[in-house]
C-alpha positions in Angstrom: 1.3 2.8 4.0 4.2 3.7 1.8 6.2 0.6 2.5 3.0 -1.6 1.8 2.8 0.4 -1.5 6.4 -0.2 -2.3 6.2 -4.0 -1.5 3.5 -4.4 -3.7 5.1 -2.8 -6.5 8.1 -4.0 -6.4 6.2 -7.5 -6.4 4.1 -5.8 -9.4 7.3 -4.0 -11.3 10.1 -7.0 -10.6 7.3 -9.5 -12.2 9.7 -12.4 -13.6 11.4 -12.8 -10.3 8.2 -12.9 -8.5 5.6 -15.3 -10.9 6.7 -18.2 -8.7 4.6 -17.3 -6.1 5.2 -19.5 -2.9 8.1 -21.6 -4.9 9.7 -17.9 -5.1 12.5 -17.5 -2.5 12.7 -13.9 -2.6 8.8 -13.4 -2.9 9.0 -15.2 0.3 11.8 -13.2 2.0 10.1 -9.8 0.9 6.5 -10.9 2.3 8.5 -12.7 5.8 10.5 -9.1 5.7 7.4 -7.0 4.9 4.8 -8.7 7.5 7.6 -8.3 10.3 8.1 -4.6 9.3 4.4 -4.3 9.8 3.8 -5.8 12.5 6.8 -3.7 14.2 5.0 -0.2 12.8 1.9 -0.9 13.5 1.5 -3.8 16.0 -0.2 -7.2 15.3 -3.5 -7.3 12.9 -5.3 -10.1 12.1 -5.9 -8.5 8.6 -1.7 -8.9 7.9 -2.3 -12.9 8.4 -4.6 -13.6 5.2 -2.3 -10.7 3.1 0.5 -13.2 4.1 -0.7 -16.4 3.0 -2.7 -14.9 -0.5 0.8 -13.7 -1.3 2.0 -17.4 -0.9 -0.4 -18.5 -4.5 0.5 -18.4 -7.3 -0.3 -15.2 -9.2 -2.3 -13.9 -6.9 0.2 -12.3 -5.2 0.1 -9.5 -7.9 -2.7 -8.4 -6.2 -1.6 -5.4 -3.6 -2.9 -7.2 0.2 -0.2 -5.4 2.0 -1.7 -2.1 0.9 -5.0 -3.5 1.5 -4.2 -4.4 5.0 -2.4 -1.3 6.0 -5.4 0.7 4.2 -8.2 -1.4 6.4 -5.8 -0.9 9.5 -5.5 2.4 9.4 -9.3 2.7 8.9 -10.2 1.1 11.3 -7.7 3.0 13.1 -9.0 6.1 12.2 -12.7 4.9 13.6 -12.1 4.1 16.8 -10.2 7.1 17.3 -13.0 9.0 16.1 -15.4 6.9 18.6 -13.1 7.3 21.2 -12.9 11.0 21.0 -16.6 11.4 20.6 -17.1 9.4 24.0 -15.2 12.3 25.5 -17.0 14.9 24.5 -20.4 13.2 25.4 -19.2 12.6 28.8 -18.4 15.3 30.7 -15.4 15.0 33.6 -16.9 13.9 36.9 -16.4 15.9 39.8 -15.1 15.0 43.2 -17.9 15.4 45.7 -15.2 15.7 48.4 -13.7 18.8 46.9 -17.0 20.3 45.8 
């Protein structure tokens, strides 16, 4: 989360180096760099694909996707762990008839 944050600042803060949008070579680096970091960290979401290519337009990328993504990955995250963990609860362990 903190390295989406700081992408997305640093796109934000470093604004005249930035406004170019997909003409920007290092917008482009930084959003190649950031979206492989990403996908290292937290493995392969489909919601990194549209933070990728909204970062490509024009003055739209001063919106913060990557903290978006990362937010609605980890949320969802968060859910199916929840789910997950309440399956096991609900089920109790099955018992081996043998060794009954």
């Amino acid at each position: 989360m903190v390295l989406a944050i700081v992408a997305d600042a640093l796109q934000i803060v470093v604004f005249p180096l930035f406004v170019e949008g997909a003409l920007s070579p290092a917008d482009d680096i930084l959003d190649f760099g950031i979206a492989v970091v990403l996908v290292q960290l937290l493995g392969w979401h489909w919601k990194f694909l549209p933070s990728f290519f909204a970062k490509l337009v024009p003055g739209v990328d001063l919106v913060p996707f990557w903290t978006m993504a990362v937010a609605n990955v980890y949320r969802k995250s968060k859910r199916i762990a929840v789910t997950a963990e309440e399956n096991r609860q609900q089920r109790p362990a099955l018992k081996d008839p043998q060794h009954s």
